[in-house]
N, C-alpha and C positions, 0 to 999 in steps of 0.2 A: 821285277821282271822275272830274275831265276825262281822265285816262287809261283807263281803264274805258271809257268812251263811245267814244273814238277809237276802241278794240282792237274793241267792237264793231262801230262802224260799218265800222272795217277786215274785220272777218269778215264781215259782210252785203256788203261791197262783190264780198268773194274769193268767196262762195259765187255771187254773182247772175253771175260771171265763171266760174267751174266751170262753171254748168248751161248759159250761154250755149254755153261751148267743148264741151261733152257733146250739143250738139243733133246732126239727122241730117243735117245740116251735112258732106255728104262732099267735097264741094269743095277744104275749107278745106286749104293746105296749107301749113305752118310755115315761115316764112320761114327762110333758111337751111337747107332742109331737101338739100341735094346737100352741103352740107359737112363736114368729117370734125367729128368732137364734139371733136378738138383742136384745130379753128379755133376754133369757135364761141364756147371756153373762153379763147380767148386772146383777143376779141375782146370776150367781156365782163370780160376784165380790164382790156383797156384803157380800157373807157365808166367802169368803178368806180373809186371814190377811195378810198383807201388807205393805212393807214399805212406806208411803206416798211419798216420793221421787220418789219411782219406781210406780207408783198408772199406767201413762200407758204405760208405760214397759212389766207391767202383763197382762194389759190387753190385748195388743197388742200381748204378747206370747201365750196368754192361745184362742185367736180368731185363731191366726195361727195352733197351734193345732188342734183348733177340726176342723175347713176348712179341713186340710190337714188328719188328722187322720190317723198321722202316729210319727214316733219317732222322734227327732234331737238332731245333738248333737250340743254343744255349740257352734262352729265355724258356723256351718248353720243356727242356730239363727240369728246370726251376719247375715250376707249374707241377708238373706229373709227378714230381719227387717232392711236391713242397717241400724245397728248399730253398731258401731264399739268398743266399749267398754264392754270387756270379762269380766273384772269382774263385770260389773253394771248385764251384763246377770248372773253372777251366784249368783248375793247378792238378786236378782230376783228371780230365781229358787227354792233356801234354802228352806224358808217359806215355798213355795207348795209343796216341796217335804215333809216338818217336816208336813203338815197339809193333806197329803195324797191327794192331789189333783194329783200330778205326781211323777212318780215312775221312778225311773233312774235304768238302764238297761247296763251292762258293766263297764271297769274303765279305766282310763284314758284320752288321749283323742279318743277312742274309745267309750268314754259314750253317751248314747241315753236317749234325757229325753221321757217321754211317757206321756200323759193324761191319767189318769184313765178312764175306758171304763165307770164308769157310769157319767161324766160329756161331754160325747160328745152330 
């Protein structure tokens, strides 16, 4: 049940941060917005903690992510990464999820992991 609450209060948190960032708010211009996307990807590798095992695993998830800028769940991980090993993808995921990089969305295997909107 206390997980439940959290996952929702984390979606109320991420939705009331969407419509924030969808205002006509033209100004607003994304930090690191002059650098190539394989800076910006190396640079959130380095802020992220990681199991040296999975070093590009993560990386490889956390690129498909923001390309795609959209949610997956585990199973399409698999898929898009041909990789076929679910739990190396979840002992991957944990970290970022505990270090706030991605936010997981639903349960079971209905779960969607997401990128935080401000690491895209």
């Amino acid at each position: 049940m206390e997980n439940k609450i959290k996952t929702i209060i984390e979606n109320k948190k991420y939705e009331q941060q969407e419509s924030e960032n969808n205002s006509d708010d033209s100004s607003y211009i994304p930090e690191e917005s002059n650098s190539p996307k394989g800076d910006r990807l190396d640079n959130l590798m380095e802020e992220v903690n990681y199991h040296d095992r999975f070093k590009e695993l993560t990386r490889r998830i956390l690129k498909l992510m923001r390309k795609e800028k959209k949610g997956f769940r585990s199973t399409e991980l698999q898929d898009k990464l041909n990789y076929k090993d679910s739990n190396a993808i979840r002992k991957t995921l944990k970290p970022l999820i505990k270090q706030g990089v991605i936010f997981k969305r639903g349960k079971g295997s209905g779960t969607k992991y997401h990128l935080r909107k401000e690491y895209h």
